[in-house]
C-alpha positions in Angstrom: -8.5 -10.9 -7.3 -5.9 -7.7 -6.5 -9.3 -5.4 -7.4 -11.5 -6.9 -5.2 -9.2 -7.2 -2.2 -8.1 -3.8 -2.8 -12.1 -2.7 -2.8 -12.7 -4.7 0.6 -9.5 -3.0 2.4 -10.6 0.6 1.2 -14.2 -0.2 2.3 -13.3 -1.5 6.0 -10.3 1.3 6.2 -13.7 3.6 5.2 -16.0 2.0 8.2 -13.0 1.7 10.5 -10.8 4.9 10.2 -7.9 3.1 11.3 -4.9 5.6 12.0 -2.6 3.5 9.8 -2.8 0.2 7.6 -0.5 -2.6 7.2 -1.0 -4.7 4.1 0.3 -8.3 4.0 0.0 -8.9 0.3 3.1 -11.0 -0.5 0.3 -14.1 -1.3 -1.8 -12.4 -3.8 -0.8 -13.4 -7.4 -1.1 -10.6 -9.5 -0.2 -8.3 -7.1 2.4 -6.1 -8.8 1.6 -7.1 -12.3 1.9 -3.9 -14.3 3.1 0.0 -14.5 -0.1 0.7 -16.2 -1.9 -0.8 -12.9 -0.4 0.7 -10.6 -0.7 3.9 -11.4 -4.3 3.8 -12.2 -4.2 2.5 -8.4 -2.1 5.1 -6.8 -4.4 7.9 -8.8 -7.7 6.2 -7.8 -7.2 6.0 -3.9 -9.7 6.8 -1.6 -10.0 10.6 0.4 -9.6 7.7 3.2 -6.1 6.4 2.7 -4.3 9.5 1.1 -2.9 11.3 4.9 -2.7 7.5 6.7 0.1 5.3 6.8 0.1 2.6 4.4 2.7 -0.5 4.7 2.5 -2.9 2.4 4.7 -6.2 2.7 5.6 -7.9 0.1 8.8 -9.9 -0.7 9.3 -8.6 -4.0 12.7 -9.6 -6.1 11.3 -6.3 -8.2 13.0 -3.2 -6.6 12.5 -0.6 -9.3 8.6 -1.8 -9.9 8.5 -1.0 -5.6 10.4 1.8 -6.3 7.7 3.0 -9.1 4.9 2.1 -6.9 6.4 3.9 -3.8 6.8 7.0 -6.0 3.6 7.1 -7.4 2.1 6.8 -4.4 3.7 9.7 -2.7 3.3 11.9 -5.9 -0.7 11.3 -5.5 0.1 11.9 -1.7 -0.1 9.3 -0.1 2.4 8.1 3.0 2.9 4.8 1.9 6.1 2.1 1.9 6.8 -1.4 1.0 8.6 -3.8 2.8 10.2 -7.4 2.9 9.0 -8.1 6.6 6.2 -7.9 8.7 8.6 -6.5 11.5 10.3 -3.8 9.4 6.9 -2.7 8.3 5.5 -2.6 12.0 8.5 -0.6 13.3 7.9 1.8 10.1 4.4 2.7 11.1 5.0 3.0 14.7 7.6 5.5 14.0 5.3 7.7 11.6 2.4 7.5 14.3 4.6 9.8 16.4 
């Protein structure tokens, strides 16, 4: 289920060209399931999403896996966070669209 939403988002942030993205994912099961995973996802990301804004909120009890994720993501250059809230993540992406 996480590949195929992850397809459709991609695909309409490819049609749309949005400025910047925020992902509610926090109902997905699966979502953050492995290190292996995510990397593969953070190295596979389209020419679309690597120089926009990603927020992705998720309630996660896993810090360090966030922490992973977040890292990866900016090492395969992408501007991308994680958050608790959908608030916090709003105000985040209003600040980088400055």
């Amino acid at each position: 289920m996480v590949q195929k939403r992850r397809y459709d988002v991609l695909t309409e942030i490819g049609k749309n060209k949005p400025n910047a993205v925020i992902y509610d994912i926090h109902i997905l099961s699966g979502r953050f399931d492995d290190v292996v995973k995510a990397f593969v996802r953070t190295q596979s990301i389209s020419e679309d999403v690597v120089n926009m804004p990603l927020a992705v909120v998720d309630p996660s009890a896993d810090a360090v896996f966030i922490a992973f994720y977040e890292n990866t993501a900016f090492n395969a250059g992408q501007i991308l966070k994680c958050f608790d809230d959908m608030e916090s993540a709003r105000f985040w992406i209003k600040n980088r669209m400055r």
